[in-house]
N, C-alpha and C positions, 0 to 999 in steps of 0.2 A: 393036473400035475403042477407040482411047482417050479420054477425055471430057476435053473441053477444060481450059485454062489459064488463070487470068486471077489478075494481079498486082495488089495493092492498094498502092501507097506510101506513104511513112512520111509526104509531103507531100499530104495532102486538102486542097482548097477545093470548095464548093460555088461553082459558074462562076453566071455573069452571064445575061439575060434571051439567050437564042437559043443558047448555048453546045451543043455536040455534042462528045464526046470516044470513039473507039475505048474507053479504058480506063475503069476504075470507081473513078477518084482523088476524084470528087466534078465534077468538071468537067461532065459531061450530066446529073446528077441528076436536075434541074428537070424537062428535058425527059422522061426515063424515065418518072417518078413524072407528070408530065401526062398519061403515053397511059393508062395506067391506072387514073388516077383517077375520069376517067366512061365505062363501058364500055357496048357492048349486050348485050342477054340471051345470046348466044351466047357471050361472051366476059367467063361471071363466074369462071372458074376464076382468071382475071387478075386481079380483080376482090377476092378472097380475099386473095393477095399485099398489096394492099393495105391491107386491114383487118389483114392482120397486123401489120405498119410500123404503124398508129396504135396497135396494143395494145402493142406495145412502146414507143412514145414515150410512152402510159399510166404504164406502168410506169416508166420512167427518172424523169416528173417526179412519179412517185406523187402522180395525179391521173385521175380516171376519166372526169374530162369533157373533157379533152385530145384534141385531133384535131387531123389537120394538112392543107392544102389548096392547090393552085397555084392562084393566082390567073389571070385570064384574060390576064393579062401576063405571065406564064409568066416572073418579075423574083426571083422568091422563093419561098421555102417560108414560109409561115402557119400558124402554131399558136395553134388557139382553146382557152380554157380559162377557165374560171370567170365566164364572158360578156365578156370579152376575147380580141383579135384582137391575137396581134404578131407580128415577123417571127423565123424561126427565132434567126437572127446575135445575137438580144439574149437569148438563153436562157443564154449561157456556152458557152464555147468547146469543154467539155465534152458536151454537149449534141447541138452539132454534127458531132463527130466520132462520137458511137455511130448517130446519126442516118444517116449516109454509111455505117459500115459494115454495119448491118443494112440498110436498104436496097440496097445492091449484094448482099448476099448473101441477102435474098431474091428478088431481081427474074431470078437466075442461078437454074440448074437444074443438078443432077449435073454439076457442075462442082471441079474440083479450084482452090481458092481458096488464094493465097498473099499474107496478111498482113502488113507489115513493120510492128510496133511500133505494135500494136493498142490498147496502154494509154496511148499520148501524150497531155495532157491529162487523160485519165479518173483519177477517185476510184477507191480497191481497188471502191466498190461498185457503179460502174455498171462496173468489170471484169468481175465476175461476174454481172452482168444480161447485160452483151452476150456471152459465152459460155455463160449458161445457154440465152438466147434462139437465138443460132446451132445449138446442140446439139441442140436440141428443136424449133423452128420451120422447120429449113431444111434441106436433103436434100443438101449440098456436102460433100465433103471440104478439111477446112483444113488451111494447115501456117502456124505463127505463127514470126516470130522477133521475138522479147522480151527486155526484161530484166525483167520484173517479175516478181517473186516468189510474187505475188497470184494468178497464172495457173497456176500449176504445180498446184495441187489444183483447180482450178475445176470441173474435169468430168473425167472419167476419159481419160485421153489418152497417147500416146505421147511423152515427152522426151527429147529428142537435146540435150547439150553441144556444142557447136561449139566449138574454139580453136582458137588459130593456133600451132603447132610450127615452128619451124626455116624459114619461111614455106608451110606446107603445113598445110590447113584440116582437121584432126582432129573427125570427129565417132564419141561416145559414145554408145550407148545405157543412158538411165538405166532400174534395172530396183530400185532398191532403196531406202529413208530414206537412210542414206548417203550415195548419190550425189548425193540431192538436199539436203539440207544441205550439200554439198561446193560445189553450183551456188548457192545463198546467200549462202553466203563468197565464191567469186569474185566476185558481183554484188555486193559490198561492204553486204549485209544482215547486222544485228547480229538479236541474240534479242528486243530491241525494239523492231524495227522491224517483225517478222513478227506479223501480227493473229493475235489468239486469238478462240477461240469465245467467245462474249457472256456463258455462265453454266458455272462450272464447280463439278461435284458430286463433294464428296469421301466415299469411301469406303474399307472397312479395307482388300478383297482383289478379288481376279480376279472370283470366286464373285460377291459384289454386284453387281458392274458387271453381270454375266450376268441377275440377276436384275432389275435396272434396269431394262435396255435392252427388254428381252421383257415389262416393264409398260406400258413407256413407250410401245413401240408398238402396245400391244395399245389405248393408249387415245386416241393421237394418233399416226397412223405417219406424216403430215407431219414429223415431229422427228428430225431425222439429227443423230446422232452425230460430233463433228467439226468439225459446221456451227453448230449452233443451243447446241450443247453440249459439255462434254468431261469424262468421267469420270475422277480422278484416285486414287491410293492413298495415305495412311497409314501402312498399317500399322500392326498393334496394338503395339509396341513404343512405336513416336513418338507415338503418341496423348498421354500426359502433355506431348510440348514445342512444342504448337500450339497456337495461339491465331486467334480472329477480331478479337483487338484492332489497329490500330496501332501500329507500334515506337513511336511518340513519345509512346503512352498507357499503354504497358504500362508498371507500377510496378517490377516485377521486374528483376531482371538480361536485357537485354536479349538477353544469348548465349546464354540457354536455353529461348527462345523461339522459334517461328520462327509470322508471322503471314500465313496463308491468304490476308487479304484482301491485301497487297502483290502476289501475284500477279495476284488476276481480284477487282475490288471484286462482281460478284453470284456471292455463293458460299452453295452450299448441304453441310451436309454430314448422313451416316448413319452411324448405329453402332445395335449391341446394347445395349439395356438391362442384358444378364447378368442381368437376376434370376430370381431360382429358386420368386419366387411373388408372386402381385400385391401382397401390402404391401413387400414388398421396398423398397431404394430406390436408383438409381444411383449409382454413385461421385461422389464429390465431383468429380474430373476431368471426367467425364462432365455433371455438374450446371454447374461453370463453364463449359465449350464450351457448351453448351447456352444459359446464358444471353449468352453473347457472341455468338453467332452469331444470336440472333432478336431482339438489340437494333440488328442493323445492314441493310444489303441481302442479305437470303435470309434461309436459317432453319433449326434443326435438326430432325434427323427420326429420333428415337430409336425404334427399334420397340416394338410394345405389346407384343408377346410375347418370349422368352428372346434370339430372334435372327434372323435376316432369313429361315431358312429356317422358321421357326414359321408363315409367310405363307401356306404352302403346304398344301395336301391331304396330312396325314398317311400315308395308304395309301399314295398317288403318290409319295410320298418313300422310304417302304419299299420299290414297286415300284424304284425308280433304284438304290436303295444294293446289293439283289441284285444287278441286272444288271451296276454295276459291280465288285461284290465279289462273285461269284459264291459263298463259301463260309459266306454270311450266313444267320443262323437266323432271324433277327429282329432289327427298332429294339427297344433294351433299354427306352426310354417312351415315350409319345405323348404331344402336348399340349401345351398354350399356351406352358408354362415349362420345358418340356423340352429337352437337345440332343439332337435329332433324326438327328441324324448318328450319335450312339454306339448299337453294333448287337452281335451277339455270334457270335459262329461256329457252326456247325452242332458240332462236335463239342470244345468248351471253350466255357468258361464264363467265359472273358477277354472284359474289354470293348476294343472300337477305335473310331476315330476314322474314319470313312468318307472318302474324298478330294470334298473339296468340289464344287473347279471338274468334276471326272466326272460328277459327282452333280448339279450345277448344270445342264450342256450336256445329258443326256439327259432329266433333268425336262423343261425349255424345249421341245424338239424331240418331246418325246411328248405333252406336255398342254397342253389350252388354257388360259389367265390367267383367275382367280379371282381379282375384287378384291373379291369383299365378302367379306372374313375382315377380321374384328377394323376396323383404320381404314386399311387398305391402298388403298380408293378414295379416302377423302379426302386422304391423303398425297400420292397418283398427280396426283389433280386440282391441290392445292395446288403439285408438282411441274410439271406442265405448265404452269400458267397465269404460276409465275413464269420459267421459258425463255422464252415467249410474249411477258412482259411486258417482259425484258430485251433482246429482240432486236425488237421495234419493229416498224417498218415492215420492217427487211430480212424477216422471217419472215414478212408478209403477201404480201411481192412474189414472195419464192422461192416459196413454195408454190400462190401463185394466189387466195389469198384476199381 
């Protein structure tokens, strides 16, 4: 059999005291949300349902003493918080509307739910509360039609373009970045209008980000990539023409510059020391980023040893550099200020350069994270807690904290 139907419109009102409606526009609300508010012991599976509706309207006004309650006049919805009682209507209009959509689509069971224009009113961030909450909290299949842009990554989902050809409604399956920057454009979205992630961490190559990521969640796996964060590259090349200054501070020739923070103002970035021995001393380049970047929002994170793979279990690293280069005798040195990647062939006596990102992916996937080498936990720590710090409340409410 097929599991039912049920249309949401693009026009909600939450209806008046005694209202009854077939559909789930907001018009019977009241009355729904009364049957199951005081239930008998036989009937708490119901009962559930509605504890979940209060943890989500927790979350929306990121408030944990938030609850919401029909009055015996059955006139309105009441939300108590911080030892005040008001009526839903004066929360913002916004408010109202996630309030109606979670609610109908928990109160529904294995039901195929069709949404028109679920972001009406709604902030980007109670758009993705009320689709993380639908995803997770509620056992429906949706189909949304939207224009917002904020939807398309929300939660992993299938995108159909819809246009109108020659008057004949063409739909697309979107299967690629492409398409969906193509769906942007037509939604008359520019590059700054589309949110970035809260903190972005610059590094030189691929190989980094790998190692990053597989720290990052070995020490907080709440932190997605994407969401909380976005790892960006460099390149050792451009390294001399970046800066954490602002263009209107920087003394220089502004055109041989280009400055990190215009992009995302919390910005962290990582490079190589390069030195070949603890008195060593970083490049002058290296020493200017370094101090521009920890005089403003983030901070730099120079590694203590030669280079980012110096982080790692020595042997572990020899074990990767075989398996990928099979014709390997040996790492030509070991050790703090060594590159670790240069190995020598079973049969010459030429040194090479082992392929990083190879080397990087099978490390990750065969060994567990060791952060007490050198300062690699306090760097991790001081890395998490500024993601943490720059994404606020959103990062408490996504993960549940």
């Amino acid at each position: 059999m097929l599991p039912s139907v049920e249309v949401i419109p693009a026009t909600r009102k939450i209806g008046s005291a005694g209202s009854g409606a077939s559909d789930y526009s907001g018009e019977g609300i009241i009355e729904r949300l009364a049957k199951i508010q005081n239930l008998s012991l036989s009937e708490q599976v119901l009962k559930k349902k509605f504890s979940a509706i209060n943890e989500f309207v927790q979350n929306v006004l990121e408030n944990s003493s938030a609850s919401i309650e029909i009055p015996f006049g059955r006139d309105m919805i009441l939300i108590h918080m911080d030892g005040k009682t008001l009526p839903l209507d004066s929360l913002g209009t916004g408010v109202h509307e996630v309030v109606i959509l979670a609610a109908a689509s928990t109160l529904l069971d294995n039901t195929i739910l069709c949404v028109e224009e679920p972001e009406l009113h709604l902030h980007p961030s109670l758009q993705r509360k009320l689709v993380k909450y639908l995803a997770e909290k509620t056992n429906n299949q949706y189909f949304f039609t939207t224009h917002s842009a904020h939807l398309l990554d929300a939660v992993d989902a299938g995108i159909f373009h819809v246009t109108l050809r020659n008057g004949i409604s063409k739909v697309d399956a979107i299967s690629s970045t492409k398409k969906r920057s193509n769906i942007c454009n037509d939604l008359g979205y520019k590059a700054s209008d589309i949110l970035q992630a809260n903190c972005i961490i610059w590094v030189e190559g691929p190989s980094d980000r790998v190692y990053l990521n597989y720290w990052l969640k070995h020490k907080n796996p709440n932190l997605i990539e994407g969401v909380h964060y976005s790892i960006m590259f460099y390149g050792g090349r451009l390294f001399s023409h970046l800066t954490a200054i602002d263009n209107d501070e920087v003394e220089e020739n502004i055109n041989d510059f280009i400055s990190v923070r215009n992009l995302n103002r919390n910005t962290v970035i990582m490079f190589d020391s390069d030195k070949a021995s603890p008195r060593a001393r970083i490049s002058a380049t290296k020493k200017r980023l370094k101090d521009e970047f920890n005089s403003g929002s983030g901070f730099a994170w120079v590694t203590q040893g030669r280079e980012v793979e110096n982080y790692l279990d020595n042997d572990k690293v020899e074990e990767s550099v075989i398996v990928v280069h099979p014709s390997v005798s040996h790492l030509k040195e070991k050790g703090q200020w060594t590159n670790l990647l240069k190995y020598v062939k079973s049969r010459s006596a030429k040194e090479i350069t082992a392929n990083k990102v190879k080397v990087a992916r099978h490390y990750i996937e065969n060994n567990t994270p060791d952060l007490s080498v050198f300062d690699l936990n306090e760097r991790i720590e001081q890395l998490c807690a500024f993601i943490i710090e720059v994404n606020g409340n959103e990062f408490n409410h996504s993960t549940g904290m």
